[in-house]
C-alpha positions as CSV (number, residue, x, y, z in Angstrom):
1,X,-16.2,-45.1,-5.9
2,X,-14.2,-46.3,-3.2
3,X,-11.2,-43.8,-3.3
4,X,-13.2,-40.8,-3.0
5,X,-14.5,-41.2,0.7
6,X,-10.7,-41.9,1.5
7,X,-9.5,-38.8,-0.1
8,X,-12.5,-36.9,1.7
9,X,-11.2,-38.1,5.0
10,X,-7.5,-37.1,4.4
11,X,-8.5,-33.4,3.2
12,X,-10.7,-33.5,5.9
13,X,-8.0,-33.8,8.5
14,X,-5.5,-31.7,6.9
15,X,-5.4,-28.0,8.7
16,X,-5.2,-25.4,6.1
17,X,-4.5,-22.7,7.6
18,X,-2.1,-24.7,9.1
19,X,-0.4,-25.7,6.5
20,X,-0.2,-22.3,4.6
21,X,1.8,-21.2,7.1
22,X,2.8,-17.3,7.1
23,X,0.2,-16.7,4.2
24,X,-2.6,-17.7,6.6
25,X,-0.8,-15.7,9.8
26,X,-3.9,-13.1,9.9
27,X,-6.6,-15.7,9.4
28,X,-5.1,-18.3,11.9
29,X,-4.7,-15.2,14.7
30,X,-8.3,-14.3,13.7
31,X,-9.1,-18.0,14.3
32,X,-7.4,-18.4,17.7
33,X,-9.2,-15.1,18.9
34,X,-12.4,-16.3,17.4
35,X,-12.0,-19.5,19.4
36,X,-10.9,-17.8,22.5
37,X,-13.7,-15.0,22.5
38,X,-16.0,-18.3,22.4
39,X,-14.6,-20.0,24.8
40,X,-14.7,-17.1,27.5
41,X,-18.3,-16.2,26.7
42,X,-19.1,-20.1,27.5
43,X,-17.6,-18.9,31.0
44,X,-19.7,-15.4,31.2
45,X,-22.7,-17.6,30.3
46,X,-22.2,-20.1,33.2
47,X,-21.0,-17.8,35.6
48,X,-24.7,-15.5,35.2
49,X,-23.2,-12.9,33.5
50,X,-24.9,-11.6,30.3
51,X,-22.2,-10.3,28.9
52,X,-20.1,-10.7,25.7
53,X,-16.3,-11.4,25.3
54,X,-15.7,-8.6,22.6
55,X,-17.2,-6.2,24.7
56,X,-14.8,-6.3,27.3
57,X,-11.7,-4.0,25.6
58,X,-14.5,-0.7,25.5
59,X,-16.4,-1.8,28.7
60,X,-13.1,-1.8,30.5
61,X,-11.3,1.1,29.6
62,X,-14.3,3.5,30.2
63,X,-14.2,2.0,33.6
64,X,-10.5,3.6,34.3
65,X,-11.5,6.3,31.7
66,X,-15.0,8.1,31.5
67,X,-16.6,9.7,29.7
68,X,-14.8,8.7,26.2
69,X,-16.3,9.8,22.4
70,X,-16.2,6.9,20.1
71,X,-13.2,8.6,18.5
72,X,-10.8,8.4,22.0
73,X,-11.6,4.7,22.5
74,X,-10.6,3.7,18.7
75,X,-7.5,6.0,19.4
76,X,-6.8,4.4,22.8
77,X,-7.8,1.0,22.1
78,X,-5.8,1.1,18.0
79,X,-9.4,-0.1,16.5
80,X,-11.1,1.3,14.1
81,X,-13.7,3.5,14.4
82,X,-16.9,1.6,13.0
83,X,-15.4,-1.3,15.2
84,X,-15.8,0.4,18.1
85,X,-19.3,2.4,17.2
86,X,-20.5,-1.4,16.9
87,X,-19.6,-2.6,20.2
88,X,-20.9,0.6,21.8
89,X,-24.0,-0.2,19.7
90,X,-24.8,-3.5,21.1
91,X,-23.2,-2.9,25.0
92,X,-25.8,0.6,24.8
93,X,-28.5,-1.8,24.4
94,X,-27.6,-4.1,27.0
95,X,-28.0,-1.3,28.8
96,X,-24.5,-1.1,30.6
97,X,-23.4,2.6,28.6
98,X,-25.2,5.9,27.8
99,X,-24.1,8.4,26.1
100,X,-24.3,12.4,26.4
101,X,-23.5,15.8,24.3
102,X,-20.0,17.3,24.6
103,X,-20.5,20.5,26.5
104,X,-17.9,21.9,23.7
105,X,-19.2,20.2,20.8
106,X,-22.3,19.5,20.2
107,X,-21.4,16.9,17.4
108,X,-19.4,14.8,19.3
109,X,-21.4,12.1,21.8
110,X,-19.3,10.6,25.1
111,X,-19.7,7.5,26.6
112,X,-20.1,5.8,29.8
113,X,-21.1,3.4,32.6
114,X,-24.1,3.1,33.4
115,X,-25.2,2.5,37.2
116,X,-25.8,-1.4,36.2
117,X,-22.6,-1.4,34.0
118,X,-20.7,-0.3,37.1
119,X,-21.9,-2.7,39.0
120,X,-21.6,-5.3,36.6
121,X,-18.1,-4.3,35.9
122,X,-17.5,-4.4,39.6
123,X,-18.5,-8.2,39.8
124,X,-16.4,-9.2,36.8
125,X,-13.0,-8.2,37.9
126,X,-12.7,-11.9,39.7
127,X,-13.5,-13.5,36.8
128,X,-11.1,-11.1,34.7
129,X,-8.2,-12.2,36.8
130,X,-9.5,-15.8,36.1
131,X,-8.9,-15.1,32.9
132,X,-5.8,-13.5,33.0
133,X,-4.2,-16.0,34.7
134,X,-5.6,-18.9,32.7
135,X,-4.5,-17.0,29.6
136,X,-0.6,-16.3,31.0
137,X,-0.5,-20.5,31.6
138,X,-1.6,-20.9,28.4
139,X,1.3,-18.5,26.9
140,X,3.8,-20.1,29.0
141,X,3.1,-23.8,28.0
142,X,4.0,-22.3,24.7
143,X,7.0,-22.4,25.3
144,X,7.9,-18.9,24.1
145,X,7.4,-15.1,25.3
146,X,4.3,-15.0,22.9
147,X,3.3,-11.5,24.2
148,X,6.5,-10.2,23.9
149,X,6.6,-11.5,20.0
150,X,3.0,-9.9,19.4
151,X,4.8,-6.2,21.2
152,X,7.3,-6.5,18.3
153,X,4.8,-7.6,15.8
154,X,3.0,-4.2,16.2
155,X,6.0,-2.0,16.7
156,X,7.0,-3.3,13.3
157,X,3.6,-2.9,11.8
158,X,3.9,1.0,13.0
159,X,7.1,1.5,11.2
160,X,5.9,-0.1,8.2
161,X,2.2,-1.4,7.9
162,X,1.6,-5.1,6.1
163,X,0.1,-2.9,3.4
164,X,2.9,-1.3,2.6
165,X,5.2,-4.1,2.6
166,X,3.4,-6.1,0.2
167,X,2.6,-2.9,-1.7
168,X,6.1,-2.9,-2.0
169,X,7.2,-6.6,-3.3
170,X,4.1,-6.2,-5.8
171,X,6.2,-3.2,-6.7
172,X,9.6,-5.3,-6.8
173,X,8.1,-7.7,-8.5
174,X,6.6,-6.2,-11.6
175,X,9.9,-3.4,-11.6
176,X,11.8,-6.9,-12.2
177,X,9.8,-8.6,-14.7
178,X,9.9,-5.4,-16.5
179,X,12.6,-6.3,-19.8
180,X,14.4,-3.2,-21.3
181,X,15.8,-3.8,-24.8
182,X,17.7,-0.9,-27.5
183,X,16.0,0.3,-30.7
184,X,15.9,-1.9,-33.2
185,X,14.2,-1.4,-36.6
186,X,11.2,-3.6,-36.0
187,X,10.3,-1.3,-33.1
188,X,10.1,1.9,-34.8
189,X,6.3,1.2,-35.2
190,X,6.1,0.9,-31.1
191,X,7.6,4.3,-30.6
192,X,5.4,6.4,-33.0
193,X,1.9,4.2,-31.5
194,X,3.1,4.6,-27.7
195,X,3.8,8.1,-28.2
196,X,1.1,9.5,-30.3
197,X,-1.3,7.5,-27.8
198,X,0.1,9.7,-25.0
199,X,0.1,12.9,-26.4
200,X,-3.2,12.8,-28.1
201,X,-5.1,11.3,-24.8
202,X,-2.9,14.7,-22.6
203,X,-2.3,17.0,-25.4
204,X,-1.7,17.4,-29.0
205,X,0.7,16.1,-31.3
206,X,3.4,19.1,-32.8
207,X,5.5,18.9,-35.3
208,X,8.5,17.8,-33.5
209,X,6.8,15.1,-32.0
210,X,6.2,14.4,-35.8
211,X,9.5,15.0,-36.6
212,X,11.7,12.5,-33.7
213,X,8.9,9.9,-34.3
214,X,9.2,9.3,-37.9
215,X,12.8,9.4,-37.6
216,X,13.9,7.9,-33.8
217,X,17.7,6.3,-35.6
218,X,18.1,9.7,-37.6
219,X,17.3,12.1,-35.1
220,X,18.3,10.4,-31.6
221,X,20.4,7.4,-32.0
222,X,22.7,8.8,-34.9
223,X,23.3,11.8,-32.9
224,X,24.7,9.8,-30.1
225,X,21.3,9.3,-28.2
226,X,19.2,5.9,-27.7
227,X,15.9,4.6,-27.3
228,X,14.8,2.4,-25.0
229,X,11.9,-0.1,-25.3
230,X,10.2,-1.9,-22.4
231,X,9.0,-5.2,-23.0
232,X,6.7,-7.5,-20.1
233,X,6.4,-11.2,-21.5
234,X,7.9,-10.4,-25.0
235,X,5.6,-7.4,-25.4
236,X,6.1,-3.9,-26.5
237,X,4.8,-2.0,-23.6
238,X,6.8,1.2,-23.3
239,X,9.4,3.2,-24.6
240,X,11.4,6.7,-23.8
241,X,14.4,8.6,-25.4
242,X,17.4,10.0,-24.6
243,X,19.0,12.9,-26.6
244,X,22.0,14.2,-26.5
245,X,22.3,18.2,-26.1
246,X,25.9,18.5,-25.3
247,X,28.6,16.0,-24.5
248,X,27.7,16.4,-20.8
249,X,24.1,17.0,-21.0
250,X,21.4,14.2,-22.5
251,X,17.8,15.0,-22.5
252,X,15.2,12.6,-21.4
253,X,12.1,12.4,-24.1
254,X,9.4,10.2,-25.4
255,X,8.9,8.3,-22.5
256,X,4.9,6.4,-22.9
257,X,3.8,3.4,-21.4
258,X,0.6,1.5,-23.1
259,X,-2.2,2.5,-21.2
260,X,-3.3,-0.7,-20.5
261,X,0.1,-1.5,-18.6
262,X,0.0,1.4,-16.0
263,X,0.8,1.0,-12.8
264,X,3.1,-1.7,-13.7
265,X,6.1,-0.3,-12.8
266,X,6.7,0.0,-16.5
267,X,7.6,4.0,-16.2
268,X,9.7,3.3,-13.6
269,X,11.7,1.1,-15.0
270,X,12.5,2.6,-18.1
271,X,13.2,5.8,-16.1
272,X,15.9,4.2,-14.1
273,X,17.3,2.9,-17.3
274,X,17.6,5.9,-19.0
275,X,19.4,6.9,-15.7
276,X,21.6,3.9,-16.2
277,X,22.1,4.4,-19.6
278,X,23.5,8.0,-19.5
279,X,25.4,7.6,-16.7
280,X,27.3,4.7,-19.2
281,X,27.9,7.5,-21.3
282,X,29.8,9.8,-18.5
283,X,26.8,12.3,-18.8
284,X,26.6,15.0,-15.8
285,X,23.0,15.3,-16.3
286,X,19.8,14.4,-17.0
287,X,17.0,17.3,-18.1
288,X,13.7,16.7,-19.6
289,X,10.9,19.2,-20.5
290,X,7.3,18.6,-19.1
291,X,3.7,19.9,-17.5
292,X,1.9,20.4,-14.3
293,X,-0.9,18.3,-16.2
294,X,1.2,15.1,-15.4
295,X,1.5,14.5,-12.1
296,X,1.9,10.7,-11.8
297,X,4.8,11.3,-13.8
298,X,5.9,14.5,-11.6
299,X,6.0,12.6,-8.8
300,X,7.8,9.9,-10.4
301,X,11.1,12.2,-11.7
302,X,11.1,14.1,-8.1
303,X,11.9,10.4,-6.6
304,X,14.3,9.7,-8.9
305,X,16.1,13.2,-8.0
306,X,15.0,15.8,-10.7
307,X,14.3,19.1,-9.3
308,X,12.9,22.0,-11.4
309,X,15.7,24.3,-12.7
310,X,15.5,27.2,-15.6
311,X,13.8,26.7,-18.7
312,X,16.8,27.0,-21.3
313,X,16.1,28.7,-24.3
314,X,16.7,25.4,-26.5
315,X,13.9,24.0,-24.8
316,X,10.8,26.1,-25.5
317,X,9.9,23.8,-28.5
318,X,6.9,22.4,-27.4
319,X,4.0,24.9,-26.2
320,X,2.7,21.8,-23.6
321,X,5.9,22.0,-21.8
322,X,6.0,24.7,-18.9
323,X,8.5,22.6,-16.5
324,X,12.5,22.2,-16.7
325,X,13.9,19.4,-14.4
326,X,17.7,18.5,-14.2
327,X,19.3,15.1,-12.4
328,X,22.9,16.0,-12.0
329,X,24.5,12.5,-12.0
C-alpha cells in the first residue's frame, strides 16, 4: 500500500510529452500555443479589453486588408477554412466584424471592421507591441533563431506535408516486411486460391486461367518462367508469374494478392520482383496483358514504367484483357 502513492508521485512529475520527444512535436507546439494564447488573454482581460487571443490573426489582417471572404483569410492566413469561419463566428458576435454580399457573387459573404472593431483595434496596437517584444525575449533566451527554425519547418512541410512523409515510411515499412519466395510444390494450392479469388470477384475464370493454374511447374517454370509467392509473417499472401515468350521477352501474369492484405504493399512488391527477377534473366522486356477495369493496378505498372504499346496477336487469349503494356529493361 505504501509503494503506490510513491509511484503516483514519480509519474506524476514525469512530462510526457516531454519525454516522447519528436513523436509528441505537434502536441507539445499545440501545448506551448495553448499556454501562450492563455497567458495573453490574462493580459487582454486586465488591460479592459474584451477580446480573445485567437482572434487576433483574422482581426488583424482585415485591418491592413478589408473587406476579405472567409476563403481569402484561410488562404492568406494558411488555416483552414472551418477554422477561420469559427473565429469570424465568435468575433461577429462580439460585434467587432460584419459581413456583406459580393457585388459579383452573391454566394460569397466579405468581411470587415466594424466602427467598434476599428476602434478597438486602434487601442490594441500598444499592447500588440507589448507582446511582440515580450515574445522576441522570450525566443532569444532560447538560445536559438526559433523563428527562423519554424520558417524552415513550413517550407519543408510545403515540399512534402507530414502526411505524406509518414504515408511514405508506412509504405517502406510494409514494402520491406513483405518476403518473396520461388514456387515450391506446397504452394501450388496458393496460386490456383489467389488467382481464382481475383478473377472471379473482377471477371470470370477462362480456360487458360484453368489451364496455367493447374499446371504453374508444367506450363511456366519448365518453360523457363517462374512464380513468385509473397509471404508477410510466414503467410501466403500473394503470388504473380512470369512467362517466357521469347528469349528476350517474358510476360508478366497471375499476379493476386489476398484481399484481405491490400494496401499492404504486397502488389508492389511482387511487381518489383518480377522486375528483378527478369532482368536476372537478361530479358529486354517486360509485357503483360490487362483492363481498364483495374485501375489500382493500372496505376501501379505506369509507376513502375509500363506504357501501353500494341496488342500482339499472341495475346488476345483472354476476352477480359483490352490493354498491352511493355517495360523495356
Amino acid at each position: 500500500m505504501t509503494g503506490s502513492p510513491k509511484r503516483g508521485r514519480l509519474f506524476s512529475k514525469m512530462d510526457i510529452i516531454q519525454e516522447l520527444g519528436a513523436l509528441a512535436f505537434a502536441s507539445r507546439l499545440k501545448r506551448i500555443s495553448e499556454r501562450l494564447m492563455k497567458d495573453v488573454s490574462r493580459v487582454y482581460k486586465d488591460q479592459d479589453f474584451d477580446f480573445q487571443a485567437r482572434w487576433f490573426p483574422v482581426l488583424f489582417i482585415l485591418s491592413q486588408k478589408s473587406p476579405l471572404s472567409v476563403t481569402e483569410i484561410a488562404r492568406e492566413l494558411r488555416l483552414t477554412h472551418p477554422a477561420v469561419n469559427q473565429i469570424a463566428g465568435s468575433v461577429t458576435k462580439a460585434g467587432l466584424l460584419t459581413s456583406s454580399r459580393d457585388k459579383n457573387d452573391d454566394r460569397k459573404r466579405l468581411l470587415s471592421l466594424t466602427p467598434k472593431g476599428k476602434k478597438l483595434v486602434a487601442r490594441m496596437v500598444p499592447i500588440w507591441r507589448d507582446i511582440e517584444l515580450s515574445t522576441a525575449e522570450l525566443l532569444k533566451s532560447s538560445g536559438s533563431n526559433l523563428l527562423s527554425a519554424l520558417d524552415r519547418i513550413e517550407r519543408s512541410l510545403d515540399e512534402n506535408d507530414m502526411y505524406v512523409r509518414v504515408s511514405e515510411r508506412i509504405k517502406k515499412r510494409m514494402f520491406e516486411a513483405v518476403e518473396i519466395v520461388n514456387y515450391r510444390p506446397q504452394f501450388k494450392k496458393y496460386f490456383q486460391v489467389l488467382n481464382r479469388e481475383w478473377l472471379t470477384e473482377f471477371f470470370a475464370v477462362e480456360p487458360d486461367d484453368e489451364k496455367i493454374m493447374s499446371d504453374p511447374n508444367g506450363r511456366i517454370i519448365k518453360k523457363g518462367g517462374a512464380v513468385l509467392f509473397a509471404r508477410l509473417d510466414g503467410d501466403v499472401v500473394g503470388t504473380t508469374a512470369l512467362i517466357r515468350r521469347e528469349d528476350s521477352t517474358f510476360e508478366l501474369t497471375k499476379m493476386a494478392v489476398d484481399k484481405n492484405f491490400r494496401r499492404r504493399q504486397i502488389g508492389r512488391r511482387l511487381l518489383a520482383a518480377a522486375v528483378d527477377e527478369a532482368r536476372g534473366e537478361k530479358a529486354a522486356r517486360l509485357v503483360l496483358l490487362t483492363s481498364p477495369k483495374l485501375k489500382a493496378a493500372l496505376r501501379l505498372y505506369r509507376r513502375f514504367g509500363f506504357v501501353e504499346t500494341d496488342m500482339p496477336e499472341w495475346a488476345t487469349c483472354y476476352q477480359r484483357c483490352s490493354i498491352f503494356m511493355t517495360l523495356e529493361l
